[in-house]
C-alpha positions as CSV (number, residue, x, y, z in Angstrom):
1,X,35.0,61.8,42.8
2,X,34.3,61.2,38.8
3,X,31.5,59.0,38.0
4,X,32.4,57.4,34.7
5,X,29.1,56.5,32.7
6,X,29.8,53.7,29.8
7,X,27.9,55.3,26.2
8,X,26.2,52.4,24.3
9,X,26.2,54.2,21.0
10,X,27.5,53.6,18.4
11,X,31.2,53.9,17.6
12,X,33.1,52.7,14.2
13,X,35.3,49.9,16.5
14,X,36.3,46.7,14.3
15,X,36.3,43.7,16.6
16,X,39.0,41.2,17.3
17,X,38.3,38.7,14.6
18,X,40.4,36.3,16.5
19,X,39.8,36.6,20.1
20,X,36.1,36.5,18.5
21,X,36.9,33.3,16.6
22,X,38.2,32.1,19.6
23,X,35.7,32.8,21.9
24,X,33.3,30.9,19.9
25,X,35.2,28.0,19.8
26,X,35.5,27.8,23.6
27,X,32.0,28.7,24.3
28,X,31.1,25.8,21.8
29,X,33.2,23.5,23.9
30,X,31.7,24.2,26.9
31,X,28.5,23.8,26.2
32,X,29.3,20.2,24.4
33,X,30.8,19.0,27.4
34,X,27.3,20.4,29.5
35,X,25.6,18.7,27.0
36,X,27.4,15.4,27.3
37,X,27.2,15.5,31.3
38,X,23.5,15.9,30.9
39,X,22.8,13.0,28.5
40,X,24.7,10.6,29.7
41,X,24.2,11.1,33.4
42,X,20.9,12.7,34.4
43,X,19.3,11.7,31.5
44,X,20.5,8.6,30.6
45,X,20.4,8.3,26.6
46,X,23.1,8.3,24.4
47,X,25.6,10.9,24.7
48,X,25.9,10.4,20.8
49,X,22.4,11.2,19.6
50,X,23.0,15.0,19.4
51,X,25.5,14.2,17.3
52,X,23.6,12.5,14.7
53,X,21.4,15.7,14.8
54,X,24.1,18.0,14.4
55,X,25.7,16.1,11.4
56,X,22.0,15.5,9.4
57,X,22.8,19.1,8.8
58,X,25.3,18.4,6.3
59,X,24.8,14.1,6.2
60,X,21.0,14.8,5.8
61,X,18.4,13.1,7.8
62,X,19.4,9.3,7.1
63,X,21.8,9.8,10.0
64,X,19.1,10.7,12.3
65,X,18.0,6.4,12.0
66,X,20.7,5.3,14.3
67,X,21.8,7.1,18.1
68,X,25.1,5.1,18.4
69,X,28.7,5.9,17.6
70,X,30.3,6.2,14.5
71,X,33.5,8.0,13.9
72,X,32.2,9.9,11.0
73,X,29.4,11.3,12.3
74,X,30.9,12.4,15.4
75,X,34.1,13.9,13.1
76,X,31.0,16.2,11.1
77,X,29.2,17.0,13.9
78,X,32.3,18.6,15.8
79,X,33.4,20.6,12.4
80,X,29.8,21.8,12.7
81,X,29.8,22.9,16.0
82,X,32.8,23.9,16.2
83,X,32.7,26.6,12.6
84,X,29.2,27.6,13.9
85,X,30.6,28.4,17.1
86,X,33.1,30.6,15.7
87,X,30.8,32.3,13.7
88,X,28.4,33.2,15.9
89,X,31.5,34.1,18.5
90,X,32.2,36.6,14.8
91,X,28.1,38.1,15.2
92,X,28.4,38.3,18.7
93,X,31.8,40.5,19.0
94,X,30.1,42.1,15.3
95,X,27.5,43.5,17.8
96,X,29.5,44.2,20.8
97,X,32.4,46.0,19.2
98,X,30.8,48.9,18.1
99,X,28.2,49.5,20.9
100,X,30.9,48.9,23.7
101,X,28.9,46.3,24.9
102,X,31.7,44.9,26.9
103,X,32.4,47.6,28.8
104,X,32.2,45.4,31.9
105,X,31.8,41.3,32.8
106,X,27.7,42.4,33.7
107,X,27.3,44.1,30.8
108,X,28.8,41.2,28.8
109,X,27.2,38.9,30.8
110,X,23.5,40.4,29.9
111,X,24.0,40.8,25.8
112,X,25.9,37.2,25.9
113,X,22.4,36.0,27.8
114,X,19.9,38.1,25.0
115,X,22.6,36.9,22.0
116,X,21.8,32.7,23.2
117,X,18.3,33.4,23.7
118,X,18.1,35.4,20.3
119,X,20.4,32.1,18.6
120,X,18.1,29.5,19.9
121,X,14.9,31.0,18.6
122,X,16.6,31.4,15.4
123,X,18.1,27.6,15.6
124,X,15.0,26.2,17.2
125,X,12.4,28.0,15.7
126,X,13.8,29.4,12.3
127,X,16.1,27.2,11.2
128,X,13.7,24.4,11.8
129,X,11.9,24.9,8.3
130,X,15.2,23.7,6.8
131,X,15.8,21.0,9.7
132,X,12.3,19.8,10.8
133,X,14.4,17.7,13.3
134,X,15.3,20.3,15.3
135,X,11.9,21.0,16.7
136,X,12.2,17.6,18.6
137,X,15.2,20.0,20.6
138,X,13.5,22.3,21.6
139,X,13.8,22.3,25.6
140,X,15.0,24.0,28.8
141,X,17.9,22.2,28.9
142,X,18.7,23.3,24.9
143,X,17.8,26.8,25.8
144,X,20.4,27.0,28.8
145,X,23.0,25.7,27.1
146,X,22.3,28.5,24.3
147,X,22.2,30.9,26.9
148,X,25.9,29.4,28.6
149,X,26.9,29.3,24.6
150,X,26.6,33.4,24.3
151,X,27.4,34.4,28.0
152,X,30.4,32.0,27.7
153,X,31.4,33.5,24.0
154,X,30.7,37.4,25.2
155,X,32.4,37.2,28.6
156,X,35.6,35.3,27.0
157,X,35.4,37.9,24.0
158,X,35.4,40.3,26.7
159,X,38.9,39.1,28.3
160,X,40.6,38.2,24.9
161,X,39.6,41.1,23.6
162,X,41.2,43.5,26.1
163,X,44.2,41.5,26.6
164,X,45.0,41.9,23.3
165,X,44.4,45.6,23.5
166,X,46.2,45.7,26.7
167,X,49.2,44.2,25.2
């Protein structure tokens, strides 16, 4: 019997820009919805407040005065999310490519777990110096759904990533 032992050096392999794109996206979806299920029914407060935070990126903090719906908001929130989450999908699968990182659903698993934790210290702890009103976000809850965001992204990289190699 051969016992195949997965290298984790490093290896000139361009990711899948799109299966990364893509894996982004969903991953950014899923956590929304989490994040939408938790406001609105264990905590009870407006499922539209981290919206207003997510658009005072590019709205700047007046938004931040009101919690309720408005169209616009919401619209440049989602573009937000959204292009960030295929971004960071692009880091992620930048990181994973070469390294052969997803070699298997555990391994994927693990650097999609390090990758959210790693995203919400930058989000939560850099990123705050440019948008104080993040600090007010940082949580458990947050960092869980950061860590669903990158074991979401690297395990779906993972599958659209080899099916398109498969193919």
């Amino acid at each position: 019997m051969e016992l195949h032992m997965h290298s984790h050096h490093y290896v000139a392999r361009t990711p899948d820009w799109t299966a990364a794109a893509v894996s982004g996206f969903v991953a950014g979806a899923v956590v929304m919805v989490m994040e939408l299920f938790w406001s609105t029914v264990v905590i009870n407060v407006s499922p539209w407040a981290a919206s207003h935070l997510v658009a005072a990126i590019l709205m700047g903090p007046d938004v931040l005065q009101s919690a309720t719906f408005s169209m616009g908001v919401v619209i440049v929130a989602l573009v937000i999310h959204y292009v960030l989450g295929a971004v960071f999908g692009a880091i992620l699968a930048a990181i994973m490519a070469p390294f052969h990182l997803d070699s298997s659903v555990a391994m994927s698993l693990l650097v999609g777990a390090v990758f959210g934790l790693l995203l919400y210290a930058f989000n939560f702890y850099g990123m705050v110096r440019v948008y104080p009103w993040f600090a007010d976000m940082r949580n458990a809850i947050v960092l869980l759904s950061h860590l669903l965001f990158g074991m979401t992204a690297a395990v779906m990289y993972r599958q659209l990533e080899r099916n398109r190699s498969d193919a």
